[in-house]
C-alpha positions in Angstrom: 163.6 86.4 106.7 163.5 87.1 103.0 164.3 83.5 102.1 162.2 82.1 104.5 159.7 84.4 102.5 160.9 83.5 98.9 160.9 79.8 99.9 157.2 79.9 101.2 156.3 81.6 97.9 158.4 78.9 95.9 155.8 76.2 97.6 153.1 77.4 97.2 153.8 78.3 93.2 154.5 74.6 93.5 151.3 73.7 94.9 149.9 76.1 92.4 151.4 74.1 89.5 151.0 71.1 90.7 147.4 71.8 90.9 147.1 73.6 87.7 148.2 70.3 86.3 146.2 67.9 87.7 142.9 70.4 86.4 144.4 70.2 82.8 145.4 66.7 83.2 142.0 65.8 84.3 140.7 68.1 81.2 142.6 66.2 79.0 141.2 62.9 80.0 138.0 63.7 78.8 138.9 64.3 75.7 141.2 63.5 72.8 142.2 64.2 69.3 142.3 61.8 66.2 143.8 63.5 63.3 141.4 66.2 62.1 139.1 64.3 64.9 138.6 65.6 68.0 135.9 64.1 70.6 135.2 65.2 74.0 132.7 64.0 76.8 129.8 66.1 77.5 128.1 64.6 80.4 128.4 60.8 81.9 125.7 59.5 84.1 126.1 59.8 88.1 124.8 58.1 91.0 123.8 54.2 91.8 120.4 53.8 89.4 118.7 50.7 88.8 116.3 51.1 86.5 115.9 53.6 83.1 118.5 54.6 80.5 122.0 56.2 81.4 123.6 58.7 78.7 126.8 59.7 78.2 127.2 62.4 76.2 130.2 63.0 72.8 130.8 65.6 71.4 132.8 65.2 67.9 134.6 68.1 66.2 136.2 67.9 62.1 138.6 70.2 62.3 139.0 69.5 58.8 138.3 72.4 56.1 138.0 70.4 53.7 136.9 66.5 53.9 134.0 65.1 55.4 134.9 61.9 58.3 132.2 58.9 59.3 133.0 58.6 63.0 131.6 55.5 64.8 131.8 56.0 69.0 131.4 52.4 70.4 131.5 52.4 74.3 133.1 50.3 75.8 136.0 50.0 73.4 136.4 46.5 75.2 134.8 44.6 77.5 134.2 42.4 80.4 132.3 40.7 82.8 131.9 38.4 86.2 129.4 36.5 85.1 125.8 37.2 83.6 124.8 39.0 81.2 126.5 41.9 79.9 126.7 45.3 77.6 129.6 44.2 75.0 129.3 47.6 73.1 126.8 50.8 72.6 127.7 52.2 69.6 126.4 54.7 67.1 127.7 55.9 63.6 127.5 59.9 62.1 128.9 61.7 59.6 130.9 65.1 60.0 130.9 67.4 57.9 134.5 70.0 56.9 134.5 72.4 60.2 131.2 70.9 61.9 131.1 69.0 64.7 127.8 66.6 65.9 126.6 65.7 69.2 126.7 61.9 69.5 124.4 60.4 72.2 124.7 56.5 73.9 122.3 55.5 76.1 122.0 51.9 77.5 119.8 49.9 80.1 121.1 50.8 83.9 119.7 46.9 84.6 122.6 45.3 82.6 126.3 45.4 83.3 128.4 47.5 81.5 132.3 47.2 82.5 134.8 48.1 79.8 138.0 50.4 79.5 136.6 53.2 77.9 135.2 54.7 74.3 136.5 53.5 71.2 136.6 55.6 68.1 136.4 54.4 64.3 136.9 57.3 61.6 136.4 55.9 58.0 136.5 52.5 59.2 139.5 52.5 60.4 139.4 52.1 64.3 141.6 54.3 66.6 144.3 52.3 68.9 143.5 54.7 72.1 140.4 54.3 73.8 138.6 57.4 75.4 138.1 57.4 79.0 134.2 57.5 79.8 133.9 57.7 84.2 135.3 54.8 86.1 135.1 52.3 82.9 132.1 50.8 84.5 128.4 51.1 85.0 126.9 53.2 87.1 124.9 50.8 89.1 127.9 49.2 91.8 129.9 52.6 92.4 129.5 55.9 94.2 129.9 59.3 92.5 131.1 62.4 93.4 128.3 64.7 94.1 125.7 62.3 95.6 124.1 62.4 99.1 124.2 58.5 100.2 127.0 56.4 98.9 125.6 53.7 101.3 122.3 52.3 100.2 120.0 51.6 103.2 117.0 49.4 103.8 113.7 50.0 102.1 113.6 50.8 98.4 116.3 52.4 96.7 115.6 55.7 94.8 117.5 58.1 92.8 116.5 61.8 92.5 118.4 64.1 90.2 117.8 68.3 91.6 118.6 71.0 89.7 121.3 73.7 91.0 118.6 76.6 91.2 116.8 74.2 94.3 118.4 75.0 97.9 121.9 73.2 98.4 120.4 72.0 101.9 117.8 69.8 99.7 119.7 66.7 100.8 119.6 67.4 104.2 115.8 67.9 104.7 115.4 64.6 102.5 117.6 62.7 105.1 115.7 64.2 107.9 112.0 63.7 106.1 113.9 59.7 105.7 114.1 59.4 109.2 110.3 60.5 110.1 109.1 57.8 107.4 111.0 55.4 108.7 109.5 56.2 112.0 106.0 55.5 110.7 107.2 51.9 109.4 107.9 53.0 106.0 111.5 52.6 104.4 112.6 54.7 101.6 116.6 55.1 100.5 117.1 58.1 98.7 120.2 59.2 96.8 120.3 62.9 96.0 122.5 64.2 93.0 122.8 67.5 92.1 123.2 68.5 88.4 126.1 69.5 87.1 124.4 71.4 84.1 122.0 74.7 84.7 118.7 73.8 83.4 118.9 75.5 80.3 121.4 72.6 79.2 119.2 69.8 80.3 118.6 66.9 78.1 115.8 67.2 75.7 115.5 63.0 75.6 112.9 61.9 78.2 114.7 59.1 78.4 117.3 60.3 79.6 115.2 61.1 82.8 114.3 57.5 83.1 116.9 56.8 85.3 115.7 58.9 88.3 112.9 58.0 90.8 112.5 61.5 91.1 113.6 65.3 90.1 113.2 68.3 91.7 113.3 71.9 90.3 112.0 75.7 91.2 109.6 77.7 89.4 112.4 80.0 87.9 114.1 76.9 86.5 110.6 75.4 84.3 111.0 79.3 83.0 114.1 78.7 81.9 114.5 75.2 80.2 114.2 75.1 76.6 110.6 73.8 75.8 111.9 70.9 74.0 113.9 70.1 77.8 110.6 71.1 79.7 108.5 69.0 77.8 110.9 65.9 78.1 110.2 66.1 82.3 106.4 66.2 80.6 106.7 62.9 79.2 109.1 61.6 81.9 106.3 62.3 84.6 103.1 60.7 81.8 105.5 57.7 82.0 105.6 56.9 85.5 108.1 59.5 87.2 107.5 62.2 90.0 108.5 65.8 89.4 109.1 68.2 92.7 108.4 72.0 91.9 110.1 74.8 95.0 108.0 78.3 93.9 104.9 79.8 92.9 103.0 79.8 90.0 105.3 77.1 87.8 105.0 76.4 83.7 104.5 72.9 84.5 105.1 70.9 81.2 101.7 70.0 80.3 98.6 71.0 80.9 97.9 69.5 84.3 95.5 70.1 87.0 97.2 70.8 90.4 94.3 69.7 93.5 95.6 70.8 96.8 96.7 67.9 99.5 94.3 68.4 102.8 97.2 66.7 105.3 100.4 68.5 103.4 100.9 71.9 102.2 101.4 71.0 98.6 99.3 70.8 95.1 99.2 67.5 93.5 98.6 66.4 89.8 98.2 62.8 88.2 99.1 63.1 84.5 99.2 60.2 82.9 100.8 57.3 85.1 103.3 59.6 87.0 102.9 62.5 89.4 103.9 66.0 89.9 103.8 68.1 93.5 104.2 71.5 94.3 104.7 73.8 96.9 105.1 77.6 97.3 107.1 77.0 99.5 111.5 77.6 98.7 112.6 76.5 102.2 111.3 74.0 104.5 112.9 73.7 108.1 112.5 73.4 110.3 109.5 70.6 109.4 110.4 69.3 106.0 108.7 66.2 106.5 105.5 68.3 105.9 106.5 68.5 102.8 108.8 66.0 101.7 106.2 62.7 103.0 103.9 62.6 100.0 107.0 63.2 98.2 109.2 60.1 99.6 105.6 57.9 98.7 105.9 59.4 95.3 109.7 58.3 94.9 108.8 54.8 95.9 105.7 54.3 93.9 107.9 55.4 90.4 110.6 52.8 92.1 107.9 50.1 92.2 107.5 48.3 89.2 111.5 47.7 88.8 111.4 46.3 92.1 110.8 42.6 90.4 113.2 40.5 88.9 112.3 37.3 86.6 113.8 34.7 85.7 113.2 33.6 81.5 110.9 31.1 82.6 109.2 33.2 85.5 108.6 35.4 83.0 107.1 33.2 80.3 104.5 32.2 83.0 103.4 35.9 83.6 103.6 36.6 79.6 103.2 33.3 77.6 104.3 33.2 74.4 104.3 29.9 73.6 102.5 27.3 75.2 105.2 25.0 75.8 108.6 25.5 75.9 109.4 22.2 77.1 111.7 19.7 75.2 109.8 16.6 73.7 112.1 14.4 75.6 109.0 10.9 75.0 109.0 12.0 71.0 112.6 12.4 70.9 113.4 9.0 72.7 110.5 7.4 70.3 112.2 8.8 67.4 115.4 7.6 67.9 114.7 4.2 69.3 112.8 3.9 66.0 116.1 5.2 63.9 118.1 2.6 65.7 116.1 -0.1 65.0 115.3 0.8 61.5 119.1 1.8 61.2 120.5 -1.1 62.5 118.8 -4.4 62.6 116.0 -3.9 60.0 118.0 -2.5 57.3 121.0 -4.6 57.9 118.4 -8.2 58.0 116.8 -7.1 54.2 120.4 -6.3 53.0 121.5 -9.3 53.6 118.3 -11.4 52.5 118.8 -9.0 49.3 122.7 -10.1 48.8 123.2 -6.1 48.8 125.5 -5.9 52.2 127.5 -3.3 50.5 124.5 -1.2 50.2 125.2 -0.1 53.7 127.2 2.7 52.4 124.6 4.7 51.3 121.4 2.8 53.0 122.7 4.3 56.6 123.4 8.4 55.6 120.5 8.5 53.3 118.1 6.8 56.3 120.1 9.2 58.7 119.4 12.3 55.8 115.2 11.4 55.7 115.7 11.3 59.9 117.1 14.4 60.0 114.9 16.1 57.2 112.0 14.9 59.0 113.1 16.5 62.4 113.6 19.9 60.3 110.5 19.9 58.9 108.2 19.2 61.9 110.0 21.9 63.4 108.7 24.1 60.3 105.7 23.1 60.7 104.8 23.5 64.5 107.0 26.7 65.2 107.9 28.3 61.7 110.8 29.4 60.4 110.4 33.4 61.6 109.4 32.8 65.5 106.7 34.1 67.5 105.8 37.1 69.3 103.3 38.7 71.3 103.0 42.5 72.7 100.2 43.8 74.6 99.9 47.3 77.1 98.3 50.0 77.6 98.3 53.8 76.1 97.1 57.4 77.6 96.4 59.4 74.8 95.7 63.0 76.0 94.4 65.1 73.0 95.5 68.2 75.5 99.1 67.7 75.1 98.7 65.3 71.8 101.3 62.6 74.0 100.7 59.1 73.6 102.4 57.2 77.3 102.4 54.0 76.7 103.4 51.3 79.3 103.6 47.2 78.2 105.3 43.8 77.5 106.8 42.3 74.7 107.7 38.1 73.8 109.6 36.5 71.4 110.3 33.2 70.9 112.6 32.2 67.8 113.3 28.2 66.7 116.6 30.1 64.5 118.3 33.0 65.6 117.2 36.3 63.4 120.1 37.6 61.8 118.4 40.9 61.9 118.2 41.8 65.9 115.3 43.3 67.9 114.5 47.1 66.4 112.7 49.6 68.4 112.0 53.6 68.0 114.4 56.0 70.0 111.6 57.4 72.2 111.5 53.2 73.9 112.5 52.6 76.9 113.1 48.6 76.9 113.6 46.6 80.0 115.2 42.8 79.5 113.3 40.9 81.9 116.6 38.4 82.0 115.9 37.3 85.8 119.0 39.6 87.0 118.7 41.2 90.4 119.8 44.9 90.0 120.8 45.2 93.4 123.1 41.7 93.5 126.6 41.8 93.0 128.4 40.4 89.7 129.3 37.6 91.5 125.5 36.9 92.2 123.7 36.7 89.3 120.8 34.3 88.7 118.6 32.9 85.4 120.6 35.0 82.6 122.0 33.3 79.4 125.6 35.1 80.0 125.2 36.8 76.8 127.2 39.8 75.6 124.8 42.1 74.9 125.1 44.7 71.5 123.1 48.0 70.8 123.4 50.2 68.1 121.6 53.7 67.5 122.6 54.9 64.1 118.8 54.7 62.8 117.0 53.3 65.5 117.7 51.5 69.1 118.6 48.5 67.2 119.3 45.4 69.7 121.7 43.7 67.3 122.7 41.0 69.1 122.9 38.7 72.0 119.1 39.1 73.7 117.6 36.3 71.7 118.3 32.6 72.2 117.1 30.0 70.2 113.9 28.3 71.1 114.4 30.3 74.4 111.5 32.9 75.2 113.1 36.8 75.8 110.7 39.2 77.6 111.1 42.8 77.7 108.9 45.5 79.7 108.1 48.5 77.3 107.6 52.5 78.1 107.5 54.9 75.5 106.1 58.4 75.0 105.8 59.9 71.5 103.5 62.6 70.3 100.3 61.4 68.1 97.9 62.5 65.9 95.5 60.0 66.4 92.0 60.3 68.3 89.0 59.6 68.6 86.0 62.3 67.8 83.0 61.7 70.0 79.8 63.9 68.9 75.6 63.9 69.6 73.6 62.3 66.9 70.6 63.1 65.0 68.5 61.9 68.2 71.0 63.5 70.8 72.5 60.5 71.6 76.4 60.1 71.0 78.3 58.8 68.6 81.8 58.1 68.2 84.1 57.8 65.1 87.5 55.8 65.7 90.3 57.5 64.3 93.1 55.2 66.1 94.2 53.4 63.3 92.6 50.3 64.1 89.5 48.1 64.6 88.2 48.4 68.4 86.2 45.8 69.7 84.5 47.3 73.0 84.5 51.4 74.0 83.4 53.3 76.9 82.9 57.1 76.9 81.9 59.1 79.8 80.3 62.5 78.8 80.5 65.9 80.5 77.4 65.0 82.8 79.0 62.0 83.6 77.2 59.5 82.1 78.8 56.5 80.7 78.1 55.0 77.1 79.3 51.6 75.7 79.8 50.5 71.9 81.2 46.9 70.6 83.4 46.7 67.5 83.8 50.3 65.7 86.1 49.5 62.8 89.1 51.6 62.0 87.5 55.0 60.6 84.1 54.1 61.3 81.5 55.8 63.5 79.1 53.7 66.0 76.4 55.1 68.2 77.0 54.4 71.8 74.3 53.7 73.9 73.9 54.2 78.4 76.0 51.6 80.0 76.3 50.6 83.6 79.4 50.5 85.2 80.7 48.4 88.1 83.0 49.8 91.0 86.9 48.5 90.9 87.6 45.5 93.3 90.3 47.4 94.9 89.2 50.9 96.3 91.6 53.6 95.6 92.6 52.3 92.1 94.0 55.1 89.8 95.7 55.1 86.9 99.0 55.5 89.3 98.3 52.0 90.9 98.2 50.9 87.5 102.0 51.4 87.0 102.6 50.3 90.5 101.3 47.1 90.1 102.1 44.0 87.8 102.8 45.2 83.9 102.4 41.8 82.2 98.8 42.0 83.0 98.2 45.8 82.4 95.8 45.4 79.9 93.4 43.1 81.4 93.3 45.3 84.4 92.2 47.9 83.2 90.1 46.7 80.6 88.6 44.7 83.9 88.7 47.6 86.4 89.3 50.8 83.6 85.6 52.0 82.6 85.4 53.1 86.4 88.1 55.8 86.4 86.5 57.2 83.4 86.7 61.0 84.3 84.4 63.4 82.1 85.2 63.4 78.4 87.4 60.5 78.5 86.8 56.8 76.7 88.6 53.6 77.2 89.0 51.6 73.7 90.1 47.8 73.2 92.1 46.7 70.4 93.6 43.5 69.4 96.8 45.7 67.8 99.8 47.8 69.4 99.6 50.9 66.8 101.3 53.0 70.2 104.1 50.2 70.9 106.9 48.9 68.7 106.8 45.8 67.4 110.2 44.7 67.8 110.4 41.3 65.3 108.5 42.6 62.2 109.2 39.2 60.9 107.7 36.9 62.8 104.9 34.2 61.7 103.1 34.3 64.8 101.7 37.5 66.4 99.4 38.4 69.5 98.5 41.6 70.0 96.6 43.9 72.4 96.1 47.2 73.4 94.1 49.1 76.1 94.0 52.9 75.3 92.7 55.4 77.7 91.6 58.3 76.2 91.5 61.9 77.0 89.3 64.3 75.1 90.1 68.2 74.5 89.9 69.7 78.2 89.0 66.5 79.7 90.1 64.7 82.7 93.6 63.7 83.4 92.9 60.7 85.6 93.1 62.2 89.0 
């Protein structure tokens, strides 16, 4: 009996080891130790998005008293791919100081493939042999992760919601049984559920690291206790486009928005900016969550909408022009070298020889074959410049409130020589290559990209350093950013009552609207930069599509944002708000400072101190 006894306890000290080692094991793997280097993984991204930016998150320790190390984290060390485009390396360079350590962040595009084998680390410019293993070595978009509610995707559209750990752990359950009462009412909505794997008070103080997720859900208890730098990175998520969920009563929501109560569902609903945030008092919802959880399923799709659409390069060119042609002159080309061979050939070769100077031929032919050549160059200078083209127009909400500036848009460039200097755009962009790829295809499937290997680097900047520009090929990209600004614009009563308006944007507006307290609407053309114009009573005509909000706005077509609501905008006006048009982008990044050619425009939609929020 007693060795029957000592045997048992002999297994299960085995089982105990055995497990004991695979926890260290699996410990180990996320981190590892480079001379007086040691880096570690944070966080990684989980669940199947397709859209936003994913993160994954280094931490890098000196252990060094005395010497300072520059550490560059490039992920994936190496990499690979089926076919299309591809993310060849995310990479980022910072110094360490003796006994510091420095949080090191890369985030990428979910919309491009990202397969490799793992982070590699440089220190001093010498790069490390051993790569640092970062998830399954691949993207997230294409595998299932631990913690998420639907491996399988079903019909309908396809969102991702990130919850927080203080919401109820049955969460995924009533979203699967609200799925099925949608469906029931011919609408289709997929949702995959992941719970975080940080409490709140660790959450990421990047918006767009949010970008990712159709939705996210949180209690009361957990806005109160985010840092305010995390809370208002949900703000500017939801501005953006997203949805925020709130469980509980009375919630520091992360702006100043105002919550109307829903007459068919027991929630409060708010619009700011182009996203939308719901709340209920409710912290548990059978045995109807449906009740609940409807307008929130519509809210999940309509922040899944716009990245619904895939483009080919030359769909895309037709939606966003920028350049008129991008056609080959096959007739001049033909003309051209018809008139070479001739001149070449037979002309040259019949006054040689009525000249006596048949040896001439020697340097007749390469200096005719130089003039050809130079004179091919040089029309090419001359009707698309040495620098390129490029064109940007969107739209801005600039809430004096909150002093947040979300701005949505599209961007075109078009380049005869490939820049040596890359695309550059601000940290706080999210940028969206509009390469034709389908997010939900396979590798195998992939249609209208350039197969280019794909390079960012965020040292300074998101710098796009190589790969997404082709010569005398057009690359689009959809924009979203959200930044705080200073700018505004002061509207005040004249001498004779009337109102008057001084433009403190930063640049020249050629039309303005304002609607007033009392709800009157004023009109102005061309207010300089800095200068003030009296506005005077305008008459405004109802949108052509009833129901048009600044939400539908994001839901629909991007590449014609701005003549939308330029078209249908002066109608939303809510009191103490203006809409302004500009032919500059002073709210978007201009990501080829260098080229000859640029068009410009921007729509901004303007809220005043305590005025509407576009509800």
């Amino acid at each position: 009996m007693r060795e029957a006894l000592n045997e048992r306890g002999r297994s299960v000290a085995r089982l105990v080891a055995a497990f004991l080692a695979v926890f260290v094991a699996s410990s180990l793997a996320h981190a590892a130790k480079y001379g007086d280097i040691e880096v570690s993984i944070k966080s990684e991204p989980r669940g199947t998005a397709t859209h936003g930016y994913a993160e994954v998150e280094f931490l890098v320790t000196n252990r060094s008293t005395q010497a300072a190390h520059e550490v560059r984290i490039t992920y994936p060390k190496s990499s690979y791919s089926y076919g299309g485009d591809h993310l060849r390396a995310v990479s980022k360079n910072v110094t360490v100081g003796a006994g510091e350590s420095a949080k090191v962040v890369l985030a990428y595009p979910e919309r491009i493939e990202l397969r490799g084998n793992g982070a590699g680390v440089t220190i001093d410019g010498r790069e490390e042999e051993s790569a640092l293993p970062v998830g399954t070595g691949s993207s997230s978009r294409g595998y299932y992760s631990y913690g998420s509610s639907s491996p399988s995707r079903g019909p309908g559209t396809q969102v991702l919601v990130l919850y927080s750990k203080g919401v109820d752990t049955r969460f995924p359950d009533w979203v699967t049984q609200s799925q099925a009462q949608f469906q029931s009412a011919g609408k289709y909505v997929s949702a995959e559920t992941i719970r975080a794997d940080q409490p709140v008070d660790q959450w990421s103080t990047n918006w767009l690291s949010y970008t990712r997720y159709d939705g996210v859900v949180v209690t009361a208890t957990d806005l109160r206790s985010m840092s305010t730098e995390a809370r208002n990175a949900i703000g500017q998520y939801v501005e953006c486009g997203g949805s925020l969920l709130v469980f509980g009563r009375d919630p520091q929501l992360p702006g100043p928005w105002k919550l109307k109560a829903d007459t068919k569902h027991p929630v409060s609903v708010a619009n700011p900016g182009f996203g939308q945030c719901i709340t209920t008092n409710q912290t548990e919802l059978p045995p109807f969550p449906a009740r609940v959880l409807t307008p929130v399923l519509e809210s999940w799709s309509s922040t899944a909408a716009p990245w619904q659409r895939t483009r080919t390069p030359n769909d895309a060119n037709r939606a966003f022009p920028v350049v008129e042609d991008i056609g080959v002159p096959v007739k001049g080309l033909l003309a051209l070298m018809f008139v070479f061979v001739i001149a070449i050939g037979p002309i040259n070769l019949i006054v040689l020889a009525r000249k006596k100077r048949k040896l001439w031929l020697f340097w007749t032919v390469p200096l005719m074959s130089f003039v050809t050549c130079l004179t091919v160059l040089m029309y090419m200078a001359v009707t698309e410049g040495w620098q390129g083209r490029s064109r940007i127009e969107g739209v801005t909400i600039l809430d004096e409130n909150s002093r947040r500036a979300s701005s949505l848009g599209w961007t075109g460039f078009y380049t005869p020589l490939l820049p040596g200097s890359g695309l550059r755009f601000s940290p706080e962009t999210e940028v969206c290559y509009q390469n034709g790829e389908d997010p939900y295809s396979s590798s195998y499937s992939r249609r209208g990209s350039s197969n280019s290997a794909l390079s960012i680097d965020w040292t300074s900047e998101q710098h796009f350093t190589s790969g997404w520009l082709t010569p005398r090929v057009p690359a689009h990209f959809a924009l979203r950013k959200s930044e705080l600004r200073r700018e505004r614009m002061t509207v005040s009563k004249g001498a004779d009552g009337s109102p008057e308006a001084v433009n403190g944007l930063g640049a020249d507006l050629s039309q303005f609207w304002y609607r007033d307290e009392n709800g009157k609407v004023f009109f102005a053309e061309g207010i300089p930069g800095g200068g003030r114009a009296a506005l005077k009573p305008a008459a405004i005509v109802a949108p052509a599509i009833s129901g048009t909000t600044l939400r539908s706005f994001y839901t629909g077509e991007w590449a014609t944002l701005p003549e939308r609501l330029k078209t249908n905008g002066p109608s939303l006006l809510a009191p103490r708000t203006y809409l302004g048009v500009m032919d500059a982008t002073p709210f978007l990044d201009d990501g080829l400072p260098g080229a000859s050619v640029r068009k410009t425009r921007t729509v901004v939609y303007g809220i005043l101190k305590e005025g509407g929020d576009g509800n």
